[in-house]
C-alpha positions as CSV (number, residue, x, y, z in Angstrom):
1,X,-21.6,15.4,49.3
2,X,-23.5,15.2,46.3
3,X,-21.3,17.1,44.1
4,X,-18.5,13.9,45.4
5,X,-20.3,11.5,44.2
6,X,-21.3,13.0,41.0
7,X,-17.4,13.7,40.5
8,X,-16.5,10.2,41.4
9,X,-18.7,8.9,39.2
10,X,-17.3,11.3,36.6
11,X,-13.9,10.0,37.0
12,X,-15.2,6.1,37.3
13,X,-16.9,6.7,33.5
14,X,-14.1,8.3,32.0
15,X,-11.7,5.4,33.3
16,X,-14.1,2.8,31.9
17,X,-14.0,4.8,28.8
18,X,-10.4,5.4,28.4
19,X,-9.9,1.3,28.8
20,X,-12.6,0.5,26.6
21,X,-11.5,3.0,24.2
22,X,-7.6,1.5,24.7
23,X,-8.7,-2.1,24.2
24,X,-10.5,-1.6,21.0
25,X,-7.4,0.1,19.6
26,X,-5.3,-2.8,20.7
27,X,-7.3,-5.4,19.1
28,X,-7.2,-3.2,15.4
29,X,-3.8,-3.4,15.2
30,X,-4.0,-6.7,15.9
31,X,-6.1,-7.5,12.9
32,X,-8.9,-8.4,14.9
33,X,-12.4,-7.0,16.4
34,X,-13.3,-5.8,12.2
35,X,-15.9,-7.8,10.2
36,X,-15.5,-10.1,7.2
37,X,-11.7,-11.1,7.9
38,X,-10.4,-7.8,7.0
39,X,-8.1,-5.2,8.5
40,X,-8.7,-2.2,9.0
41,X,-6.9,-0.7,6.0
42,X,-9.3,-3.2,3.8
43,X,-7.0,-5.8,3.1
44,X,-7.4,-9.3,3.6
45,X,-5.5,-11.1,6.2
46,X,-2.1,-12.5,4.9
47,X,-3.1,-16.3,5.0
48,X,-6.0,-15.9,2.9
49,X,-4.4,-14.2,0.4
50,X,-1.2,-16.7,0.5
51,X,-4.2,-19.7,-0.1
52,X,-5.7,-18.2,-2.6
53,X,-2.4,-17.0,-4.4
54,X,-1.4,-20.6,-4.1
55,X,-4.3,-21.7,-6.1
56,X,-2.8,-20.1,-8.7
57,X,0.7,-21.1,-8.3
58,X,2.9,-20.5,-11.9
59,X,5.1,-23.7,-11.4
60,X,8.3,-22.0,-12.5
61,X,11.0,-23.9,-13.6
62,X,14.3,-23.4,-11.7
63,X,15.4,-21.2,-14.7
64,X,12.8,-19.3,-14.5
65,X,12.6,-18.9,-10.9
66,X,16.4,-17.5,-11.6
67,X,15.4,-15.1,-14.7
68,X,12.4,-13.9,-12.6
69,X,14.7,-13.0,-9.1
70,X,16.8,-11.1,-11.9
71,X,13.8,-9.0,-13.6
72,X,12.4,-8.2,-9.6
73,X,16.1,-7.8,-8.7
74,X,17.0,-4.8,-11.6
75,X,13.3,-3.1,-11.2
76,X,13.8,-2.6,-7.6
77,X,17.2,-1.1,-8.2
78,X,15.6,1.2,-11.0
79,X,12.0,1.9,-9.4
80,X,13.9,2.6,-5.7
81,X,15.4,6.3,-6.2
82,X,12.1,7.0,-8.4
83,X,9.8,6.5,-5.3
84,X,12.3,8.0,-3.2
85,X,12.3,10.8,-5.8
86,X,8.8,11.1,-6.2
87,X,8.5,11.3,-1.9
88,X,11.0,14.2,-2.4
89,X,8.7,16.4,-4.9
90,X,5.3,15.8,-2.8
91,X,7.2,16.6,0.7
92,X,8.2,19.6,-1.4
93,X,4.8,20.6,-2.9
94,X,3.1,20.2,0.7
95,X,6.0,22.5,1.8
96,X,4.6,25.0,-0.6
97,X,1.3,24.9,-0.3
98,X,2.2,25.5,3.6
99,X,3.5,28.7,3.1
100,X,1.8,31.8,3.5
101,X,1.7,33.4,0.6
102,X,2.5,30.3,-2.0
103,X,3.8,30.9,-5.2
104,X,1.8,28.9,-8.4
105,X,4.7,29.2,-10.2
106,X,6.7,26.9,-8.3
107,X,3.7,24.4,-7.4
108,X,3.0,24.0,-10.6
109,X,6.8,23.5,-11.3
110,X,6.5,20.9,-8.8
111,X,3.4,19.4,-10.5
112,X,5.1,19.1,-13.8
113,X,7.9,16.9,-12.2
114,X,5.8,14.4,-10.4
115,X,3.8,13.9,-13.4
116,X,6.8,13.2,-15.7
117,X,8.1,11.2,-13.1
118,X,5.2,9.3,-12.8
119,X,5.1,8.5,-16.7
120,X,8.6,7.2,-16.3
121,X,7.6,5.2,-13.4
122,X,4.4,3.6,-15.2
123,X,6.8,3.3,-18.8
124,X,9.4,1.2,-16.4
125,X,6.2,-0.4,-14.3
126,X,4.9,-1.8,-17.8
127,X,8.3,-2.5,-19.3
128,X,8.9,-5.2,-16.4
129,X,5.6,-6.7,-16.8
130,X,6.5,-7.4,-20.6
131,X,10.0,-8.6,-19.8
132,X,8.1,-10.8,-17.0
133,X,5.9,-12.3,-19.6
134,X,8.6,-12.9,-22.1
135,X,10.1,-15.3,-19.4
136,X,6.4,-17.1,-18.9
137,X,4.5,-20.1,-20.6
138,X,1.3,-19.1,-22.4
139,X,-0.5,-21.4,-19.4
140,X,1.8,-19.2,-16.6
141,X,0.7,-16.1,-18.3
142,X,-3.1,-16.7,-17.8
143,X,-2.2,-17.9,-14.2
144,X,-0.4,-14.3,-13.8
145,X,-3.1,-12.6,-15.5
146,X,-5.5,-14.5,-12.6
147,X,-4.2,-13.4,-10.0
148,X,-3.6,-10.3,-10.6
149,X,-7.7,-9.6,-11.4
150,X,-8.0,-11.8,-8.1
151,X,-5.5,-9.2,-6.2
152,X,-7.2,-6.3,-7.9
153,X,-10.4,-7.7,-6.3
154,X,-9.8,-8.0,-3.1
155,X,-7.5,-5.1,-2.3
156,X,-8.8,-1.6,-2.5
157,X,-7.6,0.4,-5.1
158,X,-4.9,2.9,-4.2
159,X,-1.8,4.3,-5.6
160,X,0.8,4.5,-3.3
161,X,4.2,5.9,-5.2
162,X,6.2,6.9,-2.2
């Protein structure tokens, strides 16, 4: 009889912990249930971000707006099979490090390419951002220059090629 009870119990506990457990999960990935308006991955929510972006709107002119959809436009067709590139080499470098017996040689091959990829990646990275400011105002450019060291603020720093 006692040994019922105790197992009943056992099961009642381990119910209210699996839905406890199951509702705390559901409200992270809704973005709530985590302190100071942030997610979980430490960024703030969208809306604040959007008002204080907006704060430091650039007012482009509608030829601008045009030259700047261009710039964004030929970067993302450059920087695209890079990342996709650079995904490739690290899949393949956790592939050798996996192995049993792995082979230095060939990680440090490995090595070499991701870290001339990544140079041409940062070369192209601050190419656009001079092409970007060639198309700006002097005032626009110290807007830009704002919200970037505002975005660099808020959001943790991480460097996320692939």
């Amino acid at each position: 009889m006692k040994i019922q009870k105790i197992r009943s119990a056992g099961v009642f506990l381990l119910a209210a912990l699996m839905l406890t457990g199951l509702n705390a999960q559901t409200h992270r990935r809704n973005g709530q249930g985590t302190a100071h308006g942030q997610r979980q991955n430490g960024n703030m929510h969208g809306q604040n971000l959007h008002r204080k972006a907006q704060h430091f709107s650039l007012d482009l002119s509608e030829e601008q707006k045009v030259e700047m959809k261009t710039l964004k436009s030929e970067q993302y067709k450059t920087m695209k099979p890079l990342k996709y590139k650079m995904a490739e080499l690290k899949a393949k470098e956790r592939t050798l490090l996996s192995e049993e017996n792995t082979e230095m040689k060939d990680v440090n091959k490995v090595i070499d390419e991701q870290t001339d990829l990544l140079n041409k990646i940062r070369k192209l990275q601050v190419e656009h951002q001079v092409n970007t400011k060639s198309v700006l105002t002097d005032e626009q450019v110290m807007k830009l220059e704002q919200r970037r060291k505002l975005v660099r603020h808020r959001l943790p720093h991480h460097k996320k090629v692939a």
